[in-house]
C-alpha positions as CSV (number, residue, x, y, z in Angstrom):
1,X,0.0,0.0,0.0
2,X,1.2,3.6,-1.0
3,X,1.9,4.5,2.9
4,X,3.6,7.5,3.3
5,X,7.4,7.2,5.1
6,X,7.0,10.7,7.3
7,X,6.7,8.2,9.9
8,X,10.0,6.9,10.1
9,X,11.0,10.6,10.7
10,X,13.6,10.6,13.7
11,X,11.8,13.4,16.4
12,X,15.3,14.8,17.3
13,X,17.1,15.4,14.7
14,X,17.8,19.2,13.7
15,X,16.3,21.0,10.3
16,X,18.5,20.4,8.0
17,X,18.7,16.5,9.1
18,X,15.0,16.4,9.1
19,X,14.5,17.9,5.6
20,X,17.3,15.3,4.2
21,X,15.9,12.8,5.4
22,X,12.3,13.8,4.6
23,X,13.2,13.8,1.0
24,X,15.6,10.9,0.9
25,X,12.3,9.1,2.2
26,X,9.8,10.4,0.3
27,X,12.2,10.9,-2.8
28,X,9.1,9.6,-5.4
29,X,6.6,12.1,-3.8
30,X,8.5,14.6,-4.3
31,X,11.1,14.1,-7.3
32,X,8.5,15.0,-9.5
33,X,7.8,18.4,-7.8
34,X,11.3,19.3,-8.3
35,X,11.4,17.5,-12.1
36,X,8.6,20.4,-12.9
37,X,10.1,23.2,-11.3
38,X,13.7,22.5,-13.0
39,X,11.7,22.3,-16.3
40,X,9.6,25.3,-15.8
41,X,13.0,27.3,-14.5
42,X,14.8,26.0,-17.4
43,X,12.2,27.1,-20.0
44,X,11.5,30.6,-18.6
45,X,15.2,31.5,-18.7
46,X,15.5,30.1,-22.1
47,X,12.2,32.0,-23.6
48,X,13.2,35.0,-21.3
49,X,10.4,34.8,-19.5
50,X,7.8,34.1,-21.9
51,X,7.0,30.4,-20.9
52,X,5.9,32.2,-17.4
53,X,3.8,34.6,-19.0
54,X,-0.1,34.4,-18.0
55,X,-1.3,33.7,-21.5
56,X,0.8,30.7,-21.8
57,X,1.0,29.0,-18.5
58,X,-3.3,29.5,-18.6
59,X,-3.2,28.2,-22.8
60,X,-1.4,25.3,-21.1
61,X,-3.1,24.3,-18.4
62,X,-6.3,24.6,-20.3
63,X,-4.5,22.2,-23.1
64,X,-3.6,19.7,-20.4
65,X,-7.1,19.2,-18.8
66,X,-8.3,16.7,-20.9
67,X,-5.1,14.0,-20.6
68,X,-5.2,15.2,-17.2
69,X,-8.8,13.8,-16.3
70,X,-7.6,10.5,-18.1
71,X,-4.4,10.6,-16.4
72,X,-6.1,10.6,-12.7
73,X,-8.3,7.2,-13.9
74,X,-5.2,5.8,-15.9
75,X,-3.3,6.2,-12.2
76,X,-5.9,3.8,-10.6
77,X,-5.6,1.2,-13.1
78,X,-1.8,1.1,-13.0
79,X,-2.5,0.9,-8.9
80,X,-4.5,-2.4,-9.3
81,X,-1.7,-3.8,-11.9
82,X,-3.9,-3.5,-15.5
83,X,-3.7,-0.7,-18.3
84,X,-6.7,0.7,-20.7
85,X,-5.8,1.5,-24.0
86,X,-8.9,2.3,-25.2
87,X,-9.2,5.5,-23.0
88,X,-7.9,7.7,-26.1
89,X,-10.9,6.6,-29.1
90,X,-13.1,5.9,-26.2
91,X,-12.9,10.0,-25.3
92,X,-12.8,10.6,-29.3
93,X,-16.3,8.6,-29.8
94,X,-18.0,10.2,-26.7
95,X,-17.1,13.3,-27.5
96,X,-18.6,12.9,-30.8
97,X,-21.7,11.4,-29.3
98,X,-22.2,14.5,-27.7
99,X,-22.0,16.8,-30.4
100,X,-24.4,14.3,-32.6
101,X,-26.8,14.4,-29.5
102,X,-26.5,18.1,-29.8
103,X,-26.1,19.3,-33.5
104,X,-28.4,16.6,-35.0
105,X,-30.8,15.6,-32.6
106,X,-30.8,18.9,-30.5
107,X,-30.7,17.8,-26.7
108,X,-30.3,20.0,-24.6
109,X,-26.4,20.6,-22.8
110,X,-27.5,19.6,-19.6
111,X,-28.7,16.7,-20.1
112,X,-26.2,15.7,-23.1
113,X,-23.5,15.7,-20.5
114,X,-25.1,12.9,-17.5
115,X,-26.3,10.9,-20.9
116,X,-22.1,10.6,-21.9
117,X,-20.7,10.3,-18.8
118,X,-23.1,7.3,-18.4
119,X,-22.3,6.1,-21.6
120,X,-18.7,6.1,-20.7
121,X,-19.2,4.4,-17.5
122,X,-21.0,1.6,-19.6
123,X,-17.9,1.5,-21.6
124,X,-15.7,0.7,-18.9
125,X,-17.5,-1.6,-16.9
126,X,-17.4,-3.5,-20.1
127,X,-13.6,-4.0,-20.1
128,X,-14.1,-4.6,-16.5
129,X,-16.4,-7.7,-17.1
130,X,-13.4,-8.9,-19.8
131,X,-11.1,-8.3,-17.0
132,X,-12.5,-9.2,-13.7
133,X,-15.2,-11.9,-14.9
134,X,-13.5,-13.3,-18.3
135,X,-9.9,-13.5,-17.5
136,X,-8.8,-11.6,-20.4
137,X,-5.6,-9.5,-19.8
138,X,-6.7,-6.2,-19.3
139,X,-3.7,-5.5,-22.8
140,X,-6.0,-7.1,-24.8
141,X,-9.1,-6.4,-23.6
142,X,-8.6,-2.7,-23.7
143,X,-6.6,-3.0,-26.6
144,X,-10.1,-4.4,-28.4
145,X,-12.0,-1.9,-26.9
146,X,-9.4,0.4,-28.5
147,X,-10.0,-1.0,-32.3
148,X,-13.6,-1.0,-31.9
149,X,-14.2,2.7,-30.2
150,X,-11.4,3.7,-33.6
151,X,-14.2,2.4,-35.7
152,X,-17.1,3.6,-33.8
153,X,-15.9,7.4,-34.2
154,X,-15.0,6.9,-37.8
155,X,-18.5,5.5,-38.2
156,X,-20.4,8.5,-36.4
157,X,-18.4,11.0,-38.6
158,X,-18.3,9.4,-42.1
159,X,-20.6,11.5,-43.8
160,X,-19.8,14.9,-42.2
161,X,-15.7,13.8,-41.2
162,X,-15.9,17.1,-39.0
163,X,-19.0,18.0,-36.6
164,X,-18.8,21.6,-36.4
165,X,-20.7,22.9,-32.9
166,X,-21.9,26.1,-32.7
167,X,-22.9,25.8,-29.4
168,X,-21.7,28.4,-26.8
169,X,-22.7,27.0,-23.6
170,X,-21.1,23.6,-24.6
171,X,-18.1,25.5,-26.0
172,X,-17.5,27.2,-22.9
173,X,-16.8,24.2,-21.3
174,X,-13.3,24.3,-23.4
175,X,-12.5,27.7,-23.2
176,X,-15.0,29.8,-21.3
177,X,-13.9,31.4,-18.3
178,X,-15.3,32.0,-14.7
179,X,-16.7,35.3,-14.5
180,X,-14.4,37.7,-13.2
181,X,-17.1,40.2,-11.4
182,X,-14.6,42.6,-10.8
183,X,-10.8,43.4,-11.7
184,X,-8.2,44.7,-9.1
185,X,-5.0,45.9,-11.1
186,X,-6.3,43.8,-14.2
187,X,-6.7,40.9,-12.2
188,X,-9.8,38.5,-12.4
189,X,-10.9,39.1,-8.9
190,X,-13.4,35.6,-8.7
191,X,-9.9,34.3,-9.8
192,X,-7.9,35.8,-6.6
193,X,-11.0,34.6,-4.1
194,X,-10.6,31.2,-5.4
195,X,-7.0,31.4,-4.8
196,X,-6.9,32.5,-1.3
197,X,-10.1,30.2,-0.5
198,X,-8.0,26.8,-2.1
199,X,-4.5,28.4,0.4
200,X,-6.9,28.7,3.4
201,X,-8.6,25.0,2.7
202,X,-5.0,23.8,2.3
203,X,-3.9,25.3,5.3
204,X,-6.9,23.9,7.5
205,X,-6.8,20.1,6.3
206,X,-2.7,19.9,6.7
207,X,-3.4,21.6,10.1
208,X,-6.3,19.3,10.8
209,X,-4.4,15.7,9.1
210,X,-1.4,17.0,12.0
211,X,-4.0,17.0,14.8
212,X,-5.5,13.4,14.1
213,X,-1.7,11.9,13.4
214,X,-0.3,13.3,16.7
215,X,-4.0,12.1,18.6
216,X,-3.0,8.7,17.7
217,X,0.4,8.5,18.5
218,X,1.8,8.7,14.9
219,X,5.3,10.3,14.6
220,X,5.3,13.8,12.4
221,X,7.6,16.3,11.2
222,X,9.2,18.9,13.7
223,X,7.0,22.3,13.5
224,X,9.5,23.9,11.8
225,X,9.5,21.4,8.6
226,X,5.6,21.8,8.6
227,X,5.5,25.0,8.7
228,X,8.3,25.8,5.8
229,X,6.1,23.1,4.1
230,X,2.6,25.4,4.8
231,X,4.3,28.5,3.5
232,X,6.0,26.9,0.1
233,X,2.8,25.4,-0.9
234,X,0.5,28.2,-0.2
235,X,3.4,31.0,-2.5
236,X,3.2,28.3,-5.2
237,X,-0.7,28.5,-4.9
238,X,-0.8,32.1,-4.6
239,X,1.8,32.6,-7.7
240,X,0.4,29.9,-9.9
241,X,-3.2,32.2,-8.9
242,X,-1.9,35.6,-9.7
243,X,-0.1,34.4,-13.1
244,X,-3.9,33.1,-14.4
245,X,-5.7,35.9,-13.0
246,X,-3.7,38.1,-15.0
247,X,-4.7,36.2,-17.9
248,X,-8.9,36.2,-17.9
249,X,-8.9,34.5,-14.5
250,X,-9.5,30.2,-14.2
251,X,-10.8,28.4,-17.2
252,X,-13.7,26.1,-16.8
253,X,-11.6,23.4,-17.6
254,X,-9.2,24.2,-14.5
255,X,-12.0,24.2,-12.1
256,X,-13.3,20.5,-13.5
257,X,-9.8,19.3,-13.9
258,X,-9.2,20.5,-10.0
259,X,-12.5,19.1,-9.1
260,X,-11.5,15.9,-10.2
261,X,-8.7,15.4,-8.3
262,X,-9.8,16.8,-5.5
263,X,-12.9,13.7,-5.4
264,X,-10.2,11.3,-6.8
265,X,-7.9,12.3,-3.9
266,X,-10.5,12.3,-1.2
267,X,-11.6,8.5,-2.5
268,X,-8.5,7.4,-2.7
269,X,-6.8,8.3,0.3
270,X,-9.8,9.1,2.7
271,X,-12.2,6.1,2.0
272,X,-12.4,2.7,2.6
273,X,-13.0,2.1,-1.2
274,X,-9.7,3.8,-1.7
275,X,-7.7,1.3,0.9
276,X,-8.9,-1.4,-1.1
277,X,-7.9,-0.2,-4.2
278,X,-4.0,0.0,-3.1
279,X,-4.5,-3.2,-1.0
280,X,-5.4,-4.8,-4.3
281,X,-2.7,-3.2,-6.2
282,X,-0.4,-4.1,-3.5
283,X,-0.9,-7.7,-3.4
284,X,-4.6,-8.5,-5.2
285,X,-4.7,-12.6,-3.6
286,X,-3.7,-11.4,-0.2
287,X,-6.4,-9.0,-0.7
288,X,-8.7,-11.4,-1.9
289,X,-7.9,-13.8,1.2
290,X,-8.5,-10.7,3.8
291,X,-12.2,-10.5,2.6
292,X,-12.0,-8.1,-0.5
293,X,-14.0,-8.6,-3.2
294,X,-11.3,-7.7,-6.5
295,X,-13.8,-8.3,-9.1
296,X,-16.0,-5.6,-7.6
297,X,-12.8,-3.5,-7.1
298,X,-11.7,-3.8,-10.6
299,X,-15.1,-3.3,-11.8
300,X,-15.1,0.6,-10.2
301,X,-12.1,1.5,-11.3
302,X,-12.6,0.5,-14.4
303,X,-16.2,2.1,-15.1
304,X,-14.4,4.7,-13.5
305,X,-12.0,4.9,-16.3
306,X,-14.8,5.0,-18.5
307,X,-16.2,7.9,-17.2
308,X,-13.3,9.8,-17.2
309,X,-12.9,9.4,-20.7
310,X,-16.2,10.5,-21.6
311,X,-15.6,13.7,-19.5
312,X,-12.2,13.8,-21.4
313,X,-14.3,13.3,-24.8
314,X,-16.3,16.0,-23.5
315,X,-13.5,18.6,-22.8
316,X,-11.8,17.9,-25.8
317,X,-14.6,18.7,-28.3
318,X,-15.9,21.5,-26.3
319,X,-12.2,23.4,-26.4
320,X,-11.9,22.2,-30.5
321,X,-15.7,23.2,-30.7
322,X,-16.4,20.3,-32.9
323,X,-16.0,16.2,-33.1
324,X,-13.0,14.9,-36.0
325,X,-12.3,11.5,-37.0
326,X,-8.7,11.7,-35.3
327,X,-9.9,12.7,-31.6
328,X,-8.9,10.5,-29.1
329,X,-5.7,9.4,-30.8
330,X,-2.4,9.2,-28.8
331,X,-4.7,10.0,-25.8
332,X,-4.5,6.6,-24.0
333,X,-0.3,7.1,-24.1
334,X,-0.2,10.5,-23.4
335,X,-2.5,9.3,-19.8
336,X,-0.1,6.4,-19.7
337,X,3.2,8.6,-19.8
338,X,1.4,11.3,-17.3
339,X,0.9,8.7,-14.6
340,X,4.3,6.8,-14.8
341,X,5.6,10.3,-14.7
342,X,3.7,11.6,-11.7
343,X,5.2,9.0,-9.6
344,X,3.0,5.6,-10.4
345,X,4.3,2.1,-9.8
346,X,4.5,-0.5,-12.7
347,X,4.3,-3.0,-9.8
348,X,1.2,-1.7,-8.6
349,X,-0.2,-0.6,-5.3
350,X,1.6,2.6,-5.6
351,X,0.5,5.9,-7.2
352,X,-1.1,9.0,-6.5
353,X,-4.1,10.9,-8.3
354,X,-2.5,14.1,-7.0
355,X,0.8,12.8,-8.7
356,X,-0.9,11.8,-12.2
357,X,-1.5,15.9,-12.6
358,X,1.8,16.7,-11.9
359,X,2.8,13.8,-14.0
360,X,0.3,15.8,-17.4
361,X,1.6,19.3,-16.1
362,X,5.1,18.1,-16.7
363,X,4.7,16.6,-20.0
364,X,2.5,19.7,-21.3
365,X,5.2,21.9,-20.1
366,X,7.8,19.7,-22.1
367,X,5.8,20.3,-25.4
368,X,5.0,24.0,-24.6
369,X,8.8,24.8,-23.5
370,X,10.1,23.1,-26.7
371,X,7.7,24.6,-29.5
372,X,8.6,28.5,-27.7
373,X,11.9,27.5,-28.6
374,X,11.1,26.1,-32.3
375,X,12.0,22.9,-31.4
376,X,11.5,20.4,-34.5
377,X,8.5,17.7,-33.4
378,X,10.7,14.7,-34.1
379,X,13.4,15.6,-31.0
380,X,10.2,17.1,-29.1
381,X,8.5,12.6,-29.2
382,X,12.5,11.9,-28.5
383,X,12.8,14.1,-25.5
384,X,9.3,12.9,-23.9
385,X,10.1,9.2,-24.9
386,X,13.1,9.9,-22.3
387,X,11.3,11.3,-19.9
388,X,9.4,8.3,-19.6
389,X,12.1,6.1,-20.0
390,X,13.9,8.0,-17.0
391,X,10.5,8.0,-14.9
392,X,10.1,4.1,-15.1
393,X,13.5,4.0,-14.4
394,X,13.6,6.0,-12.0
395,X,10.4,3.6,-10.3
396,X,12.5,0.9,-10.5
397,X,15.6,2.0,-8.8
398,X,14.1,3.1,-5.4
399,X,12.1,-0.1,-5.3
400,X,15.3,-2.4,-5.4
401,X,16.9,0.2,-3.0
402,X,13.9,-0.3,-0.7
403,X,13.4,-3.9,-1.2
């Protein structure tokens, strides 16, 4: 299971002690934090300041949202030890289910969206059943679901190739913006409330997750590493805030994305549902023999898959305001690569929803850094290809040093 090591923290050792050790424990966690803030260094010195800029950082945040939502699903099927290739034509196909639904048979947006996203969670329960019921490996399985779904979205948009949607409210979804209400030095003010309110909830559940470890008699970091943890987080918040509100304030597509993980996050890591999952992942016939059911397990996270792919489907019509015959493809790898990158275990049992976003942010930044700088596409799959490569790497190298 995918237990934090802040408990093996010594109590008296001094700061400096305390912070080495902290991050020679946690080194997964938070390798990937630094990885992202080298790049985005890196970049900004390199474009002289122009990969910082609010235009860009919000243009691509707004481009990562939808391999984003698949990465956060893609993250719980690595967990449990399967893969779904078919996330990428699945999103392509419900994404152009939703504009037939609302170009050509004119349903209404709000209820063309609970109509996908049930559709999608059909989907995936489907390659749970091949999975958990059949036997099939999950490869194949998904990789079938992957040839048919190809078909199915060429088969939708045969006669028209290109669905054009002219459909502002659904459009919005993709690149509409929260209302600003007011500006304070031409910045989104909605966009600095958020901000501060996301610092303050921060703030209160760290404060509150130190209370409960310390009633129970865990071991946590000194007050000095928790508090230089509180502050860092909070200016990255408060930065990351000021640099979109400059920039029309949050996309719609931030606030889903972040909604997202905050659910995944709080299921995984707060709920019984979410124990299981890891405990699964972990070791699925030790888990079987302590009482857990793993068909039903893989079953959820599966149709949970599914739906994230339809909201991804969703997203990613909405922002290119119509359905093509090519959307969807490269998505499942693209999920695949975000995860492993964000810190997710080929073994299983060990991977973070949090992580899987970090994981997208990274790879977007990669592809945003490199075309500011006129990089050619074939070094820009090359690059990315070893970032991967160095990620899994990377996985298995601190599990032999920990095993």
């Amino acid at each position: 299971m995918n237990v934090s090591h802040e408990l093996k923290m010594e109590p008296k050792t001094n700061f400096v002690q305390e912070a080495k050790s902290l991050v020679k424990f946690n080194i997964r966690e938070y390798g990937m934090y630094i990885a992202l803030f080298v790049i985005m260094l890196i970049f900004s010195i390199l474009t002289d300041g122009l990969f910082m800029s609010s235009r860009n950082i919000s243009n691509l945040l707004d481009a990562t949202g939808y391999i984003a939502v698949l990465a956060v699903g893609m993250t719980l099927v690595i967990v449990i030890r399967h893969i779904d290739l078919s996330v990428g034509f699945a999103a392509g196909f419900m994404g152009a289910i939703a504009a037939i639904l609302l170009t050509q048979a004119g349903v209404p947006i709000w209820l063309i969206i609970p109509i996908v996203l049930v559709l999608g969670i059909a989907a995936g329960m489907i390659n749970g059943f091949l999975v958990a019921s059949l036997g099939i490996p999950s490869f194949v399985a998904s990789l079938a679901g992957m040839l048919i779904f190809r078909g199915a979205l060429l088969r939708v948009t045969e006669k028209t190739g290109t669905i054009i949607i002219k459909d502002e409210d659904f459009n919005a979804i993709g690149n509409g913006y929260i209302p600003a209400i007011s500006t304070v030095g031409g910045l989104s003010l909605l966009s600095l409330i958020l901000g501060v309110v996301a610092i303050v909830l921060y703030i209160l559940s760290e404060v509150s997750n130190r209370r409960n470890k310390l009633k129970y008699g865990f071991e946590v970091v000194s007050g000095g590493i928790f508090a230089v943890k509180l502050v860092f987080v909070s200016a990255i918040i408060a930065y990351i805030t000021w640099i979109i509100a400059g920039y029309n304030g949050f996309s719609w597509t931030v606030v889903i994305m972040v909604f997202v993980v905050l659910v995944y996050h709080f299921l995984s890591t707060k709920t019984v549902l979410g124990r299981h999952i890891y405990a699964v992942g972990s070791n699925p016939e030790a888990a079987h023999l302590s009482g857990i059911n793993v068909k039903k397990i893989t079953y959820i996270v599966f149709g949970s898959m599914g739906l994230l792919s339809a909201l991804s489907g969703i997203l990613f019509t909405s922002r290119l305001q119509s359905a093509t015959t090519t959307a969807g493809t490269l998505f499942e790898l693209d999920a695949i690569a975000a995860a492993y990158v964000g810190g997710v275990s080929a073994a299983g049992g060990v991977g973070k929803v949090t992580g899987s976003i970090i994981g997208a942010i990274v790879m977007a930044s990669l592809t945003s850094g490199m075309n500011l700088l006129g990089v050619g596409i074939s070094y820009q799959y090359m690059i990315r290809g070893a970032v991967l490569a160095a990620a899994v790497i990377f996985d298995v190298i601190t599990r032999r040093k920990r095993g």
